[in-house]
C-alpha positions in Angstrom: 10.0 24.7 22.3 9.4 21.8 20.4 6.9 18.7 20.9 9.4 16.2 19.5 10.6 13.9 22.4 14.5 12.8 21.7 14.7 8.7 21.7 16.8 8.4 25.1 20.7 6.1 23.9 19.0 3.1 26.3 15.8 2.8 24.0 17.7 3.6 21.1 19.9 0.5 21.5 17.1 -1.3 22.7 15.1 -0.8 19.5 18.0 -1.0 17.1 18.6 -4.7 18.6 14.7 -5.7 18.3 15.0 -4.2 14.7 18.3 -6.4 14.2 16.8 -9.8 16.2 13.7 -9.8 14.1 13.2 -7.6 11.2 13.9 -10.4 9.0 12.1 -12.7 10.7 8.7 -10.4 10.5 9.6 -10.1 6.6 9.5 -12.9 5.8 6.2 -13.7 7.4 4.8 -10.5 5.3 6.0 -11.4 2.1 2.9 -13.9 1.5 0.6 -11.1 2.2 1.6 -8.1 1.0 4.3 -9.0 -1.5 7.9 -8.2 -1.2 7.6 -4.5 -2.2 5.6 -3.6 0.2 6.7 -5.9 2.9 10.1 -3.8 4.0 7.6 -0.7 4.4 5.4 -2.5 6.9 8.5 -3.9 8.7 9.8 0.0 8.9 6.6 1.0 10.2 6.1 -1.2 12.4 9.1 -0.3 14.2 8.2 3.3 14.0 5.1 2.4 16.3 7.2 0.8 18.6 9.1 3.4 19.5 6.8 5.1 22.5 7.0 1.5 24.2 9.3 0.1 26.7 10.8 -2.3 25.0 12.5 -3.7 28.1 8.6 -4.5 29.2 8.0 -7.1 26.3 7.8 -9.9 27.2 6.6 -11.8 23.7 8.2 -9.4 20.9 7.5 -11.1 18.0 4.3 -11.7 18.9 3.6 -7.9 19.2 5.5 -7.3 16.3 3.7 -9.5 14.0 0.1 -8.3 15.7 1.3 -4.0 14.7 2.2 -5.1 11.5 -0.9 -6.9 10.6 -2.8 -4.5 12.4 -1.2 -1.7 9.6 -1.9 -4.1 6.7 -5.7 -4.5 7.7 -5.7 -1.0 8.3 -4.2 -0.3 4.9 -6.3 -3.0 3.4 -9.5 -1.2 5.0 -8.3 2.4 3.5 -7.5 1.2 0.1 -11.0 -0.9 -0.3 -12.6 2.4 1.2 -11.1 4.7 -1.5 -12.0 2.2 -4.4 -15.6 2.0 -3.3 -15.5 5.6 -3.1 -14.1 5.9 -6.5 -16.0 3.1 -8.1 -18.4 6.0 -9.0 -15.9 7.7 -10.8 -15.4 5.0 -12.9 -18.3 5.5 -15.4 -16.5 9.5 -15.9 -13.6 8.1 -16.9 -15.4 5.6 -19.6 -18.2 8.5 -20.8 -15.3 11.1 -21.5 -13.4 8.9 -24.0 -16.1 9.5 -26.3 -14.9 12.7 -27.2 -11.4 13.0 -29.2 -10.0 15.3 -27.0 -11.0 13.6 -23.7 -10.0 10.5 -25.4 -6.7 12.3 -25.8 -6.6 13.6 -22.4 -7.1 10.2 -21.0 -4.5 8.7 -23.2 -2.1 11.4 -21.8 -2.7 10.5 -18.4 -2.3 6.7 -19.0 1.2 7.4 -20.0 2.1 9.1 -17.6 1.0 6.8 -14.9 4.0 4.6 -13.8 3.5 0.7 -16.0 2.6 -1.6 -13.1 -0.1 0.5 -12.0 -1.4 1.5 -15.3 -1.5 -2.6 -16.7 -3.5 -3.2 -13.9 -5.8 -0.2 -14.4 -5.9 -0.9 -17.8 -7.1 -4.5 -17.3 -9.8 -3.9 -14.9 -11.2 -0.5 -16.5 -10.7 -1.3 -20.2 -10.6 -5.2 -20.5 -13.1 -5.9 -17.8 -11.2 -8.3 -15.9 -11.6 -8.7 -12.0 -8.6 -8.0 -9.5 -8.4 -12.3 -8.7 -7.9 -12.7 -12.2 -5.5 -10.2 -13.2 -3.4 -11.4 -9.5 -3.5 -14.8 -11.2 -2.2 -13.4 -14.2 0.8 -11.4 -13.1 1.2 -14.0 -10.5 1.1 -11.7 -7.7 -1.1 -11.2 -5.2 -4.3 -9.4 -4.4 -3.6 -7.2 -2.4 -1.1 -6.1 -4.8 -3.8 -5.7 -7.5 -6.0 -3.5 -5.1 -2.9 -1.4 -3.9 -1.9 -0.8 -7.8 -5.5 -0.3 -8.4 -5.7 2.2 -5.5 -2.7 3.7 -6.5 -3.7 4.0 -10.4 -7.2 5.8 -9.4 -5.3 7.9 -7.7 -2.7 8.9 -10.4 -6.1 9.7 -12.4 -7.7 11.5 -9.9 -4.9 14.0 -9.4 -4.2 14.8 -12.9 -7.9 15.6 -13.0 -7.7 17.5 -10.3 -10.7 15.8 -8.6 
């Protein structure tokens, strides 16, 4: 037996017609905050929470769509800000080890392989010294963009340390 519940045909239409009324609508109203590339994967999740509701039972839907979405933005937000405090401790590693030739190397080897838009905005704030608000003015995008990258860069490190 499995613990998967099918989406009856009725909720199914009913969700793939809230999807169709308003996806646009919600991203749109994300773009400003998150940016466009990660606008469409808020809008998809947020119609992945919806699916346990009724949707018949709304009465205001874009008002609970905008309140899950900005709900898993803040939550995102929160997680990312969490993991870059966290890591802000790793930071002075990363800085001591270029000292020597081969963990200069080492480093340099993992810089290219992290993907460019992460690894400019690592590259500023690590090696260049600049803060997130100045390199989102900068690239001219936003700063939750900059922490996401950051997040995202940090991350790429991590894992080919094997931290």
């Amino acid at each position: 037996m499995s613990d998967v519940k099918e989406l009856n045909p009725g909720a199914a239409a009913s969700l793939n017609g809230l999807y169709r009324r308003y996806s646009g609508w919600l991203e749109k109203r994300l773009r400003g905050r998150v940016g466009i590339d990660e606008a469409d994967d808020v809008v998809q999740e947020t119609y992945l929470r919806l699916t346990p509701y009724l949707l018949e039972d709304i009465r205001h839907p874009k008002a609970l769509l905008l309140r899950v979405a900005l709900n898993l933005v803040r939550d995102e937000h929160r997680r990312l800000v969490r993991r870059d405090r966290a890591l802000q401790g790793a930071a002075p590693i990363l800085g001591t080890a270029a000292d020597e030739p081969v963990d200069r190397l080492h480093l340099k080897q993992i810089l290219q392989t992290m993907p460019p838009l992460y690894r400019d905005v690592f590259v500023l704030s690590r090696f260049d010294g600049m803060t997130y608000p100045e390199i989102a003015l900068a690239h001219g995008i936003s700063l939750a963009t900059v922490e996401r990258r950051m997040a995202k860069a940090v991350e790429h490190c991590m894992a080919q340390l094997d931290v």
